[in-house]
C-alpha positions in Angstrom: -4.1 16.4 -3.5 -3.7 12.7 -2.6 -1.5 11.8 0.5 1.7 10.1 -0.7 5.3 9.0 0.4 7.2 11.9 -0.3 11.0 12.5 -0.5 12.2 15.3 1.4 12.7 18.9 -0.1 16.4 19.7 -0.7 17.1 22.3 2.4 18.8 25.9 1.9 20.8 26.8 5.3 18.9 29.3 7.0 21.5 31.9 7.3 20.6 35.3 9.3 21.3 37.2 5.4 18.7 34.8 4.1 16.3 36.1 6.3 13.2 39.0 5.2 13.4 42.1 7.1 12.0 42.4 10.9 9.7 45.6 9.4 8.1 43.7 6.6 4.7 42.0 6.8 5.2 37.7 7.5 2.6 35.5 6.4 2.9 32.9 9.7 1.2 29.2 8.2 0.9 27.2 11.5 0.2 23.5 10.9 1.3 19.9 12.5 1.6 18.0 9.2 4.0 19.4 6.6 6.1 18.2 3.6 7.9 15.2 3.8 4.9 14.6 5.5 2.2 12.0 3.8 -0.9 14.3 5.0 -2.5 15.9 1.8 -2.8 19.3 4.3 1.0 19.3 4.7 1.0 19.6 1.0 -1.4 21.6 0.4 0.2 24.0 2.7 3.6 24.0 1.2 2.4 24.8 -2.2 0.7 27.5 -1.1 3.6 28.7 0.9 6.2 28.5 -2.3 3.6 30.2 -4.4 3.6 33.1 -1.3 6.9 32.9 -1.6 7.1 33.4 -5.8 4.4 36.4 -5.1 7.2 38.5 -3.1 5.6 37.7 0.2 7.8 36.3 3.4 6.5 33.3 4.8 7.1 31.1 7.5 5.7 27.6 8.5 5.6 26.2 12.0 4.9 22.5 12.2 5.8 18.9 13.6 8.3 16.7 12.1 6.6 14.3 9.8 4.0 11.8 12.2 1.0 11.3 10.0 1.8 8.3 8.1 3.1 5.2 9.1 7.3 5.1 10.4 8.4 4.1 7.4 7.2 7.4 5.5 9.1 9.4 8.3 11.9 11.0 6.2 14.9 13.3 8.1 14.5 16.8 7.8 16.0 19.8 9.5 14.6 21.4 12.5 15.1 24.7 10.3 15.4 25.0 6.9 14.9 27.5 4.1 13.3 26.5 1.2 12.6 27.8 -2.0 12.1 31.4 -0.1 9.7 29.3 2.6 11.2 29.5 6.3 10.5 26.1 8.3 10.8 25.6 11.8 9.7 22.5 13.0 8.4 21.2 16.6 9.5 17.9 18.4 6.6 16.3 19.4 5.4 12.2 20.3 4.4 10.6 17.1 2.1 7.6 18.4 -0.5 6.5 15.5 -3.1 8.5 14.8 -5.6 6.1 14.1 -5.5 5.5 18.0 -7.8 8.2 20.1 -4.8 8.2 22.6 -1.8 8.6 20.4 -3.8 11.3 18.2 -4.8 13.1 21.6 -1.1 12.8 22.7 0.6 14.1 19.5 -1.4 17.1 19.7 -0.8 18.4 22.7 2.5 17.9 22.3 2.5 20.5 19.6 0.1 22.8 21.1 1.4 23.3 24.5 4.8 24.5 23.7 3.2 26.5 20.6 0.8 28.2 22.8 4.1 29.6 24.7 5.7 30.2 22.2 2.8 32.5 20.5 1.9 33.9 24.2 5.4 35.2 24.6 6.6 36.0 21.2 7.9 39.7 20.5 7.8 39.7 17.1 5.5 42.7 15.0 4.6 42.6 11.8 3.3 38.9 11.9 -0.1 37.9 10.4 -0.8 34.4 11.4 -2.8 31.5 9.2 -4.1 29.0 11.7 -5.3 25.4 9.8 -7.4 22.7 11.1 -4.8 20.5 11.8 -5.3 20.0 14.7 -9.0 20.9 14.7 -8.3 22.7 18.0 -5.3 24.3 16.7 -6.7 28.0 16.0 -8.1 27.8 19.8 -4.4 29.1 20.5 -5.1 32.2 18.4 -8.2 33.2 19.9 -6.8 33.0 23.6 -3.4 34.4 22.7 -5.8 37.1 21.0 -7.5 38.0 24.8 -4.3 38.7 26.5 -2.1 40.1 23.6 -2.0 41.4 20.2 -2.5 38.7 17.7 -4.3 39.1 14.5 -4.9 35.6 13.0 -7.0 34.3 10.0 -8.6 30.8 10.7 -8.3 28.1 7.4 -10.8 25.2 8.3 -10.8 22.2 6.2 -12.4 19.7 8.4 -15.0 21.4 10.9 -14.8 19.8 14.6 -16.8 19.2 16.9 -18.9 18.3 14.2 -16.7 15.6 12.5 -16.3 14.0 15.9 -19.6 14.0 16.4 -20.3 12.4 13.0 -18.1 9.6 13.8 -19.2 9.1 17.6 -16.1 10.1 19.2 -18.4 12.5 21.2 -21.9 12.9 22.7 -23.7 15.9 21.0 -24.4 18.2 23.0 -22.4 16.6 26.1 -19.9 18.3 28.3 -17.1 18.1 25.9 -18.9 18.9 22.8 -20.3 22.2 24.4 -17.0 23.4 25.7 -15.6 23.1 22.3 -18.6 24.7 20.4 -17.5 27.7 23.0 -13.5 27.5 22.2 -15.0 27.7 18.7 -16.8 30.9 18.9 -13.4 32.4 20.5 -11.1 31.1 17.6 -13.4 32.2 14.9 -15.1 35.8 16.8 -11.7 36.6 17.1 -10.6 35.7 13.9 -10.2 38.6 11.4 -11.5 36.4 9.1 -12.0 33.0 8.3 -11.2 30.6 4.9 -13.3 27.9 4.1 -13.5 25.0 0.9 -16.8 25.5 -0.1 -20.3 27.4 0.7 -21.7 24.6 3.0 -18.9 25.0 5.3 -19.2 29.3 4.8 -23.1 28.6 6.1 -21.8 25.9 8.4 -19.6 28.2 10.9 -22.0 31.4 10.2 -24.9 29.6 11.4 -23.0 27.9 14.6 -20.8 30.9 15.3 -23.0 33.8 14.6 -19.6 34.9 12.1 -20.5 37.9 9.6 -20.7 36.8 5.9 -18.6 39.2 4.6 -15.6 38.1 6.7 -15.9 34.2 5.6 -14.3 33.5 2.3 -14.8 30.5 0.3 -10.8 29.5 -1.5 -11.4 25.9 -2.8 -8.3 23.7 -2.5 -6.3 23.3 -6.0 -4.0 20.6 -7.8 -1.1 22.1 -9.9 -1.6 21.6 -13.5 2.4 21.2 -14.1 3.3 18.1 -11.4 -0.1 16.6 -12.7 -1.4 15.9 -16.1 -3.0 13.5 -18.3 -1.6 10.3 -19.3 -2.4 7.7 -21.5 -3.2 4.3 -18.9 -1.2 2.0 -21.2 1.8 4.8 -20.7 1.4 4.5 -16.9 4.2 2.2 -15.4 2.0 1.5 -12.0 -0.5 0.4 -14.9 1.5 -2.1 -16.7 3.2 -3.2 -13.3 -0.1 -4.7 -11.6 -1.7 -5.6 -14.7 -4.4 -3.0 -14.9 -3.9 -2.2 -18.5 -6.6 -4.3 -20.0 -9.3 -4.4 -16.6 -11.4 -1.5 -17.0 -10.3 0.3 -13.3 -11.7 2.6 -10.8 -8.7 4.2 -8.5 -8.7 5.9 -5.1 -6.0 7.1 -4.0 -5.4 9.0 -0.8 -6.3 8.9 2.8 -8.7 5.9 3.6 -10.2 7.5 6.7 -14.1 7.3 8.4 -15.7 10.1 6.1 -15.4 8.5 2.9 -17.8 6.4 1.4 -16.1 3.0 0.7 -19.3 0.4 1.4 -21.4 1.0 -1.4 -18.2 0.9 -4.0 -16.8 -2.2 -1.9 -20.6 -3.9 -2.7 -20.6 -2.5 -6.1 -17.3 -4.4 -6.8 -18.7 -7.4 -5.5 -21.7 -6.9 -8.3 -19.0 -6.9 -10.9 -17.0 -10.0 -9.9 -17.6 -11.4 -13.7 -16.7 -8.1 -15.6 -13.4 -7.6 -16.5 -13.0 -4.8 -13.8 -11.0 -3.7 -11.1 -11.1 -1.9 -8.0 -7.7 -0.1 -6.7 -7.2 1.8 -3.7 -3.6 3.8 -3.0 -3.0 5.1 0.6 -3.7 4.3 4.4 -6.2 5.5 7.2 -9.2 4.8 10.1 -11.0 2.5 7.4 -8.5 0.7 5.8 -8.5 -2.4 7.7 -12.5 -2.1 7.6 -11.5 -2.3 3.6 -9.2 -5.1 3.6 -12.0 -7.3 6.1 -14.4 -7.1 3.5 -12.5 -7.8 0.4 -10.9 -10.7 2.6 -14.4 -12.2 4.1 -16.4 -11.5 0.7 -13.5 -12.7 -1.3 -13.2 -9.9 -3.7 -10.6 -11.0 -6.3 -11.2 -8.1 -8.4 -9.9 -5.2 -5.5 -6.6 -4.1 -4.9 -4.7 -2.8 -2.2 -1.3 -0.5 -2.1 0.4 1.6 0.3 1.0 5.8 -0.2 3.3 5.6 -3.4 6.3 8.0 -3.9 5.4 12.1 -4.3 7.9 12.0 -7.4 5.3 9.0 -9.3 2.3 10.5 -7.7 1.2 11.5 -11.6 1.8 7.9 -13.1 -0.1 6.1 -10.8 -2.8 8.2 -10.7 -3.2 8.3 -14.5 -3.1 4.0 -13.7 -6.9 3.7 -14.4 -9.8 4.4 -16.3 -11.8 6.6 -13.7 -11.0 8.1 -10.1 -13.0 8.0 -7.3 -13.9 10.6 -5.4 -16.1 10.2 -1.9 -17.6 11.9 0.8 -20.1 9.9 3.1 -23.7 11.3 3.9 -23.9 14.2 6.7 -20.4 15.1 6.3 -20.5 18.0 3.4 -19.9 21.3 5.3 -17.9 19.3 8.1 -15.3 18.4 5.5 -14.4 18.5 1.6 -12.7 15.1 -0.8 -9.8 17.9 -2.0 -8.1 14.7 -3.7 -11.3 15.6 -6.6 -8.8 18.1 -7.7 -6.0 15.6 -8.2 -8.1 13.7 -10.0 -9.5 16.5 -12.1 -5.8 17.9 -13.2 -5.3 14.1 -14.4 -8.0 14.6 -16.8 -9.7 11.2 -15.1 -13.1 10.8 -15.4 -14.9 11.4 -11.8 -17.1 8.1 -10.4 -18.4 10.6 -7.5 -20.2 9.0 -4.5 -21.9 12.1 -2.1 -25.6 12.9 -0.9 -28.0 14.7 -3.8 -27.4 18.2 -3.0 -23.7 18.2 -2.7 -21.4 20.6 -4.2 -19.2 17.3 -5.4 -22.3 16.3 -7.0 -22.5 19.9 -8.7 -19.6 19.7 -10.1 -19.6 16.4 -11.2 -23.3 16.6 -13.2 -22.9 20.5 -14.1 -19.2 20.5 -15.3 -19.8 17.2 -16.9 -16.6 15.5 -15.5 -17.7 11.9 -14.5 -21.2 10.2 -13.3 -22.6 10.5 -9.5 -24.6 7.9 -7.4 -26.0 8.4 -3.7 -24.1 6.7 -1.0 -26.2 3.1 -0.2 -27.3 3.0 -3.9 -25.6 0.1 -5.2 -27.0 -0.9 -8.2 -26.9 3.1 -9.4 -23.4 3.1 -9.1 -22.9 -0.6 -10.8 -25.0 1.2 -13.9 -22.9 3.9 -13.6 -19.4 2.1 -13.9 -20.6 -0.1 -17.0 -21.7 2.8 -18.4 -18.1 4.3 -18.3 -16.5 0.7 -19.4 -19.3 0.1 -22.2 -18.5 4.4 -23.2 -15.1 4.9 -24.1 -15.7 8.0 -26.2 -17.7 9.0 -23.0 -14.8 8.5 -20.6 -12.7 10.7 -23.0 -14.9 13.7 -22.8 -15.9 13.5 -19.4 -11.6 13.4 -18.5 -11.0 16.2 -21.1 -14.2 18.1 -18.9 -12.2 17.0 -16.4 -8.7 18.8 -17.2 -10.2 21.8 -18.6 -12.2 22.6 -15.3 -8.9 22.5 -12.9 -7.1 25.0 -15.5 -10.0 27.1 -15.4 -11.1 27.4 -11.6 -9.0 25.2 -9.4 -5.1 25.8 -9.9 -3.0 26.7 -7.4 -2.4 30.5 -8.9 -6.1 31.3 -8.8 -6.6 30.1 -5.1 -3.1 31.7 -3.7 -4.2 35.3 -5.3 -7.8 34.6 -3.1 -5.2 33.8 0.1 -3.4 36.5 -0.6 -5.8 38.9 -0.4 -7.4 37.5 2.5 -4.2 37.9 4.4 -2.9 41.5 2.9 -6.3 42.8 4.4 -6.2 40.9 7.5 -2.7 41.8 7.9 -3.8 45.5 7.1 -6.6 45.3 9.5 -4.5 43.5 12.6 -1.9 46.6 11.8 -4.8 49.7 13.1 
């Protein structure tokens, strides 16, 4: 799901009769980012929770209040709310910019020292607790907590660090920090009952690194729900007809605009088809945005176009505004991390321009499933033959965004991945319980 400006839930007060009973089983989500949050995790995560919440289970999320997007996406919410059956307590932490090291660095421990108390000395049985990547060093506090005290925990990972800082440089492989975390690593997931991950790479990514049994990893792709997104016509799209997009044949990304994306080769492609009647539209903020807005500024790029995180309650118009969606992940970073905005663009019945190496599972689904066309990151002219393909193919585009819908309802709603959660958790929660 795509990162967007979001209004904030409408709040139940959280009165004591409200509240599950102390002897029945609590699915514990801990997370920084959560709706009204921008970050696509945050919701994710309270999808998942409501669905919990539909399937009889009591739920709780502990989290931040909203810091992932820029000030003006920071909506007011309660410190405590109930919620469509989902208890909320949320943490008061520094909320610096997170495309600094510093302020990133900052915001986290803000949120992990306290939580780390609060798990160490917390009385409560009965709890089975879903630790998330976010921050990467966030299921750390589970596998210490676990050493000194009863605390069974499942680990979620979407984006694998050290790895991903490695990737980007932030780190030295194999230096001083990067080993201490590897070991942290092998304490969160050892201890882990079990561990969720997006797709297979990541499953033989943390089995090969962390010496984790098979049978204990689980691969739960994210989802998109089929009823908030659907297909629209482009000429019925209202972000469409607002920025003139209805005759330009256009190519959309919307979402986070951060280091692990592939942005170069489409940003060079673009530049190829300066004299087609074609445009290039990205929707959302992140590390590489101002990398984005250089180049289209120094090359001149009249045909690309630049918005900020649109509203949660138009997230389906404007992402039916095109012709195809993008979907990216750069070279090296499959396993480390997973584009989960291809299932937003899937439940749109869009076609898929995919940019990923040659053995990637986006690639898979792309070419298998016959939902849109895939070029290698670098290869330029590829993907220029690949997007007047689509513009030249309108009877193409239409099967491959018909592909397209018909392979979310089948394998990627939110129904089909909750049920995989749930189980995950039941046994874990049966398991921490002996």
């Amino acid at each position: 799901m795509s990162s967007v400006k979001t209004t904030a839930p409408a709040p139940t007060p959280l009165a004591p009769a409200a509240l599950v009973p102390s002897d029945a089983v609590r699915i514990v989500i801990l997370n920084q980012y959560y709706v009204p949050d921008v970050a696509s995790t945050g919701h994710l995560l309270h999808e998942l929770a409501e669905e919990f919440a539909r399937l009889g289970k009591p739920v709780r999320v502990t989290t931040c209040f909203p810091s992932y997007g820029p000030p003006d996406s920071w909506l007011p919410c309660p410190a405590r709310e109930l919620t469509n059956g989902v208890e909320v307590q949320r943490m008061r932490t520094t909320r610096y910019s997170k495309d600094r090291l510093a302020g990133r660095l900052l915001n986290s421990l803000t949120f992990l020292v306290p939580l780390a108390a609060r798990q160490l000395f917390a009385r409560r049985k009965g709890h089975i607790y879903l630790y998330t990547s976010n921050p990467p060093y966030l299921g750390v506090i589970g596998g210490l907590v676990s050493l000194l005290r009863r605390h069974p925990y499942v680990v979620l990972l979407h984006d694998s660090y050290p790895h991903m800082a490695e990737w980007v440089g932030k780190i030295t492989p194999n230096g001083v920090i990067d080993r201490v975390w590897h070991w942290l690593n092998r304490v969160m997931y050892r201890r882990a009952l079990h561990t969720i991950v997006l797709c297979q790479k990541a499953k033989d990514l943390v089995c090969k690194d962390y010496g984790l049994d098979p049978a204990r990893v689980h691969v739960i792709p994210n989802w998109a729900d089929p009823s908030a997104l659907k297909p629209i016509a482009k000429r019925d799209a209202a972000f469409a007809k607002q920025h003139g997009l209805l005759e330009p044949f256009t190519i959309l990304y919307s979402g986070n605009l951060g280091l692990y994306y592939e942005f170069d080769t489409l940003l060079d492609a673009a530049a190829k088809l300066q004299g087609d009647n074609f445009r290039l539209v990205f929707i959302g903020a992140g590390g590489r945005k101002q990398h984005i807005v250089d180049i289209v500024a120094k090359r001149g790029l009249k045909n690309v176009l630049m918005f900020p995180y649109q509203p949660f309650e138009t997230l389906n118009d404007s992402l039916n505004a095109c012709d195809a969606s993008l979907v990216t992940i750069a070279k090296g970073i499959e396993g480390i991390s997973f584009p989960s905005k291809l299932y937003s663009s899937l439940a749109v019945g869009k076609p898929i321009l995919a940019i990923s190496e040659e053995g990637s599972e986006l690639r898979e689904v792309v070419e298998a499933e016959r939902t849109g066309l895939w070029s290698r990151p670098g290869d330029v002219d590829a993907l220029v033959r690949a997007i007047r393909t689509m513009m030249n193919d309108p009877a193409l585009c239409d099967e491959l965004g018909r592909n397209a819908r018909a392979l979310m309802e089948r394998r990627y709603t939110l129904q089909t991945s909750a049920r995989a959660y749930a189980s995950v958790l039941d046994l874990a929660g049966k398991e921490g319980s002996e």
